[in-house]
N, C-alpha and C positions, 0 to 999 in steps of 0.2 A: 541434764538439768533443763526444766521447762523453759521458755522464753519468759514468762510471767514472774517466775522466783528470779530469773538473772535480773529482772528489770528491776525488782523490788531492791535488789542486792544494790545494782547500780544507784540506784535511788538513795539507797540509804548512805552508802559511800559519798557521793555527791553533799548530803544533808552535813556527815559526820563533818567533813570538809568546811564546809560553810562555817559550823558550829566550830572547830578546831580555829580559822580564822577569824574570828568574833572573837573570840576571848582573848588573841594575841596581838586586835588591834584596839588601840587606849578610846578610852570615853575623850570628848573634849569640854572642857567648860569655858568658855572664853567671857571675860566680863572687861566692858571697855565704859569706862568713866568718861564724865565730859568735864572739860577746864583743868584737869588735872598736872599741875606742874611736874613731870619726871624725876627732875631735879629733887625731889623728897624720897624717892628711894633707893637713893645713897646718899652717904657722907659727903660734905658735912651736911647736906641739905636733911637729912633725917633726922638730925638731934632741934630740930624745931618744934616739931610735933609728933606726939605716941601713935604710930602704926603697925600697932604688934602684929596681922595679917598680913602686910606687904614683908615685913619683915622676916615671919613665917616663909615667905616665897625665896626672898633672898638667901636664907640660910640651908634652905631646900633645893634649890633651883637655879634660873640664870635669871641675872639680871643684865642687862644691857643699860650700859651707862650715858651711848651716845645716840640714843631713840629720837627720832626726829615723826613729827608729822610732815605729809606729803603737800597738807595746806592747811593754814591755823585757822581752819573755822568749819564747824560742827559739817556738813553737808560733802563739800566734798574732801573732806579729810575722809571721813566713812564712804565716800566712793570708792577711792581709793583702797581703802582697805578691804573692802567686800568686792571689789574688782581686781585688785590685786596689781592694777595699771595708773600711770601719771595721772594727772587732774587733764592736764591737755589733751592726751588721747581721748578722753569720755567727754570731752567738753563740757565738763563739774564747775561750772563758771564760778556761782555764788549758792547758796542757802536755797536755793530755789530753781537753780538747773545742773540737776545732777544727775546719776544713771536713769534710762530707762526700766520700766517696772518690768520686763521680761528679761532684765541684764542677767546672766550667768555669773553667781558667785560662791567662791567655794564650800558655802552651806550645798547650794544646791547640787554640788557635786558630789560632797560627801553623801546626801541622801540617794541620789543615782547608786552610788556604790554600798549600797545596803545599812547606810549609819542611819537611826533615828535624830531627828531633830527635830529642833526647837528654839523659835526666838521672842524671847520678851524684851518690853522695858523701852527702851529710846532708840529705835532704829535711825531715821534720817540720812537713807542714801540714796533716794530715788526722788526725783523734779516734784515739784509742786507745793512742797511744803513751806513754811516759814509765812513770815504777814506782810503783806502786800508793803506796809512802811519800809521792808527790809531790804526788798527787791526793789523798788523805785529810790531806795538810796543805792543800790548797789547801780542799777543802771544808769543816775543820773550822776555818778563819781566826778565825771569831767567837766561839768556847767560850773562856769567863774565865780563861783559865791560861797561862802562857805555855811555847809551846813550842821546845826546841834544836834547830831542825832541820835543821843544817847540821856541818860536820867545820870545825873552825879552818883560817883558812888558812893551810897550810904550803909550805916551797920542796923540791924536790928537784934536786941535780945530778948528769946524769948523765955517761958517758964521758967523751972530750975534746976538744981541740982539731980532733979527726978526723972527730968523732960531729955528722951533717948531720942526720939523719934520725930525729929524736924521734918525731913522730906516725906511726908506722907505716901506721896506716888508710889516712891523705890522704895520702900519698904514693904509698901503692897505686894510688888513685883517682885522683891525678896521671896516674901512668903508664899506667893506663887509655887519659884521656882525652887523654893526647899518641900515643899509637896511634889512637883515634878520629880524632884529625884527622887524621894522614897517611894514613888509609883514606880521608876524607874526597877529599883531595887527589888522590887517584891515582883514584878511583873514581866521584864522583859531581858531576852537573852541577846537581843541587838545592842552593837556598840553604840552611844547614843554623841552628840552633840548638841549643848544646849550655851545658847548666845545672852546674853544679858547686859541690855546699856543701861547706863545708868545718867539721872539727872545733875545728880551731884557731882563734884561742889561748884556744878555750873552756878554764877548768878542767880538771885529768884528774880521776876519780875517786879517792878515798884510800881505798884496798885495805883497809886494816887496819882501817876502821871497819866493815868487814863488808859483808854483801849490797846491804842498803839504804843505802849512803854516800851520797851526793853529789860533786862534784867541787870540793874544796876544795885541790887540788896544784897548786904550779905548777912547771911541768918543765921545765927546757931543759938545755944543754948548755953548755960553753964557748967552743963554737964561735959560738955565738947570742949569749950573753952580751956578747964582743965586742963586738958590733954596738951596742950598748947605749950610751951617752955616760952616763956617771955621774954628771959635774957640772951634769947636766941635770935628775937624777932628783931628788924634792921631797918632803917630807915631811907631805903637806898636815894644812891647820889643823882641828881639829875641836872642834866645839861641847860644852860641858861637859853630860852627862846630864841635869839640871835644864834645859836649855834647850832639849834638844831637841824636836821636833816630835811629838806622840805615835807616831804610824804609823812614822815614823825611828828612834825607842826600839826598837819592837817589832821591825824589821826590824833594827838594830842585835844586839840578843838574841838572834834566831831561827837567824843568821847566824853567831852564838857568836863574836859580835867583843866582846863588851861586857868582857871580861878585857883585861888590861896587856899590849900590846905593846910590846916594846921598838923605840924608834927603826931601826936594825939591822936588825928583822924587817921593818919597814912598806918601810924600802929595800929590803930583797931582795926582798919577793912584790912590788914596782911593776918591778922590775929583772928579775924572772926575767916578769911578766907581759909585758913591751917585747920580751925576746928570743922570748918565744913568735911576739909577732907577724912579729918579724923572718924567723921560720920559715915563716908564711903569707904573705908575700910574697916568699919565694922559690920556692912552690909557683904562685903567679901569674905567677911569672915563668917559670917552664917553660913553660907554655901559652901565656906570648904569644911566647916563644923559639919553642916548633911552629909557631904561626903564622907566624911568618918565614921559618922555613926552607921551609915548604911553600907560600909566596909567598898565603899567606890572609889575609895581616895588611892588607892596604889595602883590602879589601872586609872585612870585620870590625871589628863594631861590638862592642868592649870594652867591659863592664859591672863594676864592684869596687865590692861593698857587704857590708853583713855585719845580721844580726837584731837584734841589739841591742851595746853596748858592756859596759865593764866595769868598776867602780868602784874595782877597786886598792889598797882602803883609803882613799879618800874618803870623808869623810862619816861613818868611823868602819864602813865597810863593805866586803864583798868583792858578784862576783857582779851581778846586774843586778838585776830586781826595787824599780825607783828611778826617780823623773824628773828627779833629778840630770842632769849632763852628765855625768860617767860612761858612767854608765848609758842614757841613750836620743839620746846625740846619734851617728849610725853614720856612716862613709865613704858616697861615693858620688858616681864617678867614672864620665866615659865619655869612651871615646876610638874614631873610624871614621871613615868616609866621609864626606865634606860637614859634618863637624863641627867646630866653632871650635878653636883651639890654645892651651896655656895660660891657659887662663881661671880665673878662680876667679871663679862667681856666689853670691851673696849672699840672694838669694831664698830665704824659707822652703819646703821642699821635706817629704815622707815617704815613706817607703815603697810607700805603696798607688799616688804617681803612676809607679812602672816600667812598670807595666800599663801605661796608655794610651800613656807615650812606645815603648816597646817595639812596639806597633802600629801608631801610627804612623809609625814608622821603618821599619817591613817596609809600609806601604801595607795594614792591612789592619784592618776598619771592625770597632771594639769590637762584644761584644751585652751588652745590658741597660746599665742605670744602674750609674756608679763613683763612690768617693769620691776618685779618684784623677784629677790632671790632667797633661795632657800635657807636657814636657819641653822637647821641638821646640824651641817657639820661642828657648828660653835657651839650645839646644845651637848653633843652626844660626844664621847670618847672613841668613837668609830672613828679609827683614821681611815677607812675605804667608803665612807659616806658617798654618794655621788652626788652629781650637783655643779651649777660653776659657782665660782670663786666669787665671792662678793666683792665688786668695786670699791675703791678706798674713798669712794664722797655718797651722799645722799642729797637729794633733788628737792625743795621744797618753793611750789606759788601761789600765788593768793591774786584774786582777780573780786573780789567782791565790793561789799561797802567801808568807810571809815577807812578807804585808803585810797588816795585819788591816782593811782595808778596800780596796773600791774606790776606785780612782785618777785622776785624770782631769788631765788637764796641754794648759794651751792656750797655746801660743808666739804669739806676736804682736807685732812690734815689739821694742821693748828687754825686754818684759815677760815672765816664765815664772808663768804664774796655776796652781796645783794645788789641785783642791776635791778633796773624798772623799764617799763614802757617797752621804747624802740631804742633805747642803751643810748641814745644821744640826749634827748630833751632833759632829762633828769639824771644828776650825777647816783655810780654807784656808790657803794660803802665796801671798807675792807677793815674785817674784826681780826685783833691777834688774838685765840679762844684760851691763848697762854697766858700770855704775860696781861691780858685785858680781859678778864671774866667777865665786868661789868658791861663791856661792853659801850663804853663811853668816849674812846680815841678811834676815829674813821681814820686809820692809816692810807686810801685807797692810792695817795699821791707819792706817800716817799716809798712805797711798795710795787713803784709802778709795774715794774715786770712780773710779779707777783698776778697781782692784777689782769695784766691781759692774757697772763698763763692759765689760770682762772676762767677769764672769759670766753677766752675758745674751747675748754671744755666743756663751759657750759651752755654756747653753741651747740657743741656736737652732739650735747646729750637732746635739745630743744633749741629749735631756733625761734628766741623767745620774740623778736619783734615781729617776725608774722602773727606768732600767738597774739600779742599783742594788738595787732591790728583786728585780727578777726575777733579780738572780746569787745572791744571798742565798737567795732558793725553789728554783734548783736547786742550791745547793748543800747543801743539808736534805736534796731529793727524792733525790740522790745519794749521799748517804752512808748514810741512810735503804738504798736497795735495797742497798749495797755491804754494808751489815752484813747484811743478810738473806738474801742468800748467805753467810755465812759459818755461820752456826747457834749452835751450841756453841763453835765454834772461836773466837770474835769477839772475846774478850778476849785470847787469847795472840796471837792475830792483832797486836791492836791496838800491844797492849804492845809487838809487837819492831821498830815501827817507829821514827823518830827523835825520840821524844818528849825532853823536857827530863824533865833524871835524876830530877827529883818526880816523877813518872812509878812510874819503880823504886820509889821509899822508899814512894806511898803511891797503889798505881794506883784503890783504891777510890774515895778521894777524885775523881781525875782522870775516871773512868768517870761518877761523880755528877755531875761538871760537864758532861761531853756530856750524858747524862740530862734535864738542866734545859734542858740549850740544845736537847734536842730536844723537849722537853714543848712549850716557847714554841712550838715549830714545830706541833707536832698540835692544839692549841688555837686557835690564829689563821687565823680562815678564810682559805682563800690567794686570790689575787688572778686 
């Protein structure tokens, strides 16, 4: 035999290989909503609103009932997930310092490993992004005055019974990425993975408050509405001012919920927020419609999660920024190949573990240290899955705006433990997630051992008052160089952003109080 026929043989052997491997590892579709409450797909949280798609997942697939995000707010919740590591390790502060744009995440590992891919629609995990109003709240969190820095929330309705199609954007990026896959299909024999965030049923922005608003709208239509079950919708209970938690106060204010809502209003923004969602599951339902039609749906491996949830008027609050359930408990479904049907597991889960079950589902060996564990085994009836053992709690903190301290929230059992700061200056909270759904009795005193069994693990896992110290130094050293670009400019700057209207009446005074809170900073040797 020539060398040149053995090579060709080799060759093609080699090719056959590849080709044999390709078809036996799944497509992936991952689509991660934003604000999306978890808590709606399952019971009883499902019978509020018609989500025939999520539902579809459910009866198909896993659902994980105890999904948590890793931090309840857009930026680095998605760091987390596309790094696959804590918020602290990447230092994902706030909306606007999050991974490096060269970070390794497991997209780009799966394309190393021969996957095509693709991402549309709402990324938001790498620094720089968000409006400068967002980040100058987030760094000035500890200056003594309290700031408004949010638009009431309001409802808007539009068109009618005809009007499908509220979010413009996503539905763009819908129809994108239902063209992507039929290209897919006609065209390519690579296993592909295609990412898709989505807007909804984040807040819209409210136009009228100007440049720098916030998204304090909630928008739907009556066609959405529909979908809605009213005698479902609930008017939750909320704690009288005097008894709230202090950082709940100030999140409360900041959020400019601390004014009289009438009953009527708290029902329609929880009513118009259910049909937003009903909107983002029929945006997921297109995509898994493509995949049917273009026969990709049985090698495809469905992914439906979202960054954080949304609090609805819980808690006397709109928006995320909470470790509330609300706020940080998110969806997170999966439906493919070789994976169980109708399941609903119970396991504490987060975010950062997509990462490694995501790799190990395409067969392809993580790099470096994660805080995230593998999936696998809870999805599949493989009992020789490898893997470790997933932890019985999940990590979630928050370091940003509209909460004047760091956050730290450790699930564990029936328990929801939340420390702040340096675990001294600010009391923690201790939820029973049994007997207190609501979430309304801080047991954290007649619990005490409870408590600091709690807290030393969640020590062990982060030692959150150093964390704590170093978000506090840059967020000095930040704000610090952001005025120093500014020059002269720096007081009308400051003023036009979304300060609380003492602000207007008496900006001297307000300017004097960063002054002091930056004096503390140039005097205290840093660390």
């Amino acid at each position: 035999m020539s060398v040149k026929l053995s090579a060709l043989i080799l060759l093609f052997l080699a090719f056959h290989q590849v080709l044999a491997r390709n078809r036996t590892r799944p497509n992936f579709l991952v689509v991660m909503s934003d604000a999306f409450d978890g808590r709606l797909t399952f019971d009883p949280g499902s019978k509020v609103v018609k989500l025939p798609f999520i539902n579809y997942l459910r009866e198909l697939g896993v659902t994980f009932i105890n999904a948590y995000t890793n931090s309840p707010i857009c930026c680095p919740s998605r760091a987390a997930m596309w790094s696959g590591q804590f918020v602290h390790l990447t230092q994902s502060w706030n909306n606007y310092k999050c991974l490096d744009a060269n970070a390794t995440t497991w997209m780009d590992l799966l394309e190393v490993n021969g996957y095509l891919t693709k991402m549309m629609g709402k990324l938001d995990y790498t620094s720089g992004s968000h409006s400068v109003s967002n980040r100058v709240e987030a760094w000035t969190r500890d200056v003594q005055f309290l700031l408004r820095q949010e638009g009431r929330p309001v409802t808007q309705l539009v068109g009618n019974m005809s009007t499908v199609r509220i979010m413009g954007k996503d539905w763009e990026n819908i129809d994108k990425a239902t063209q992507w896959i039929q290209q897919r299909a006609e065209s390519s024999q690579q296993p592909f993975a295609l990412y898709l965030g989505l807007n909804l049923p984040h807040p819209y922005k409210t136009e009228s408050l100007g440049p720098t608003a916030g998204g304090s709208t909630f928008r739907t239509s009556p066609h959405w509405l529909e979908k809605v079950s009213s005698e479902h919708v609930t008017v939750p209970k909320w704690l009288p001012g005097a008894a709230m938690h202090p950082v709940d106060f100030y999140s409360t204010f900041t959020k400019n919920c601390s004014g009289f809502f009438t009953e009527e209003e708290i029902m329609n923004i929880r009513a118009f927020y259910y049909a937003m969602c009903a909107e983002a599951d029929a945006m997921l339902g297109q995509l898994i419609s493509a995949l049917r039609e273009t026969h990709l749906l049985n090698n495809t491996v469905v992914i439906f999660t979202a960054d954080h949830g949304e609090l609805a008027m819980e808690h006397r609050q709109f928006y995320k920024m909470s470790m509330f359930e609300g706020s940080s408990h998110v969806p997170l479904l999966f439906m493919g190949p070789g994976l169980m049907s109708g399941v609903e597991a119970d396991q504490l889960v987060s975010l950062v573990d997509i990462y490694p079950t995501v790799l190990d589902l395409a067969d392809v060996p993580p790099v470096g240290s994660l805080s995230g564990y593998s999936l696998l085994p809870l999805l599949s009836t493989c009992s020789s899955c490898p893997g470790r053992p997933h932890p019985d709690w999940v990590l979630s903190e928050y370091h940003g705006c509209n909460a004047n301290a760091s956050t730290y929230m450790l699930r564990s059992g029936r328990w929801k433990y939340i420390a702040y700061a340096d675990g001294l200056r600010v009391p923690p909270q201790l939820f029973d997630m049994i007997l207190d759904k609501e979430e309304l009795h801080n047991v954290v005193f007649k619990f005490s051992e409870v408590s600091a069994q709690l807290d030393k693990l969640l020590r062990s896992i982060v030692h959150y008052p150093e964390v704590s110290a170093a978000v506090h130094l840059y967020n000095k050293e930040s704000f610090v160089a952001w005025r120093h670009t500014l020059g002269r400019n720096y007081s009308q700057v400051i003023s036009s952003l979304r300060w609380h209207v003492d602000w207007q009446r008496n900006p001297l005074a307000n300017e004097r109080a960063i002054d002091e809170w930056l004096y503390e900073f140039r005097t205290v040797p840093k660390i």
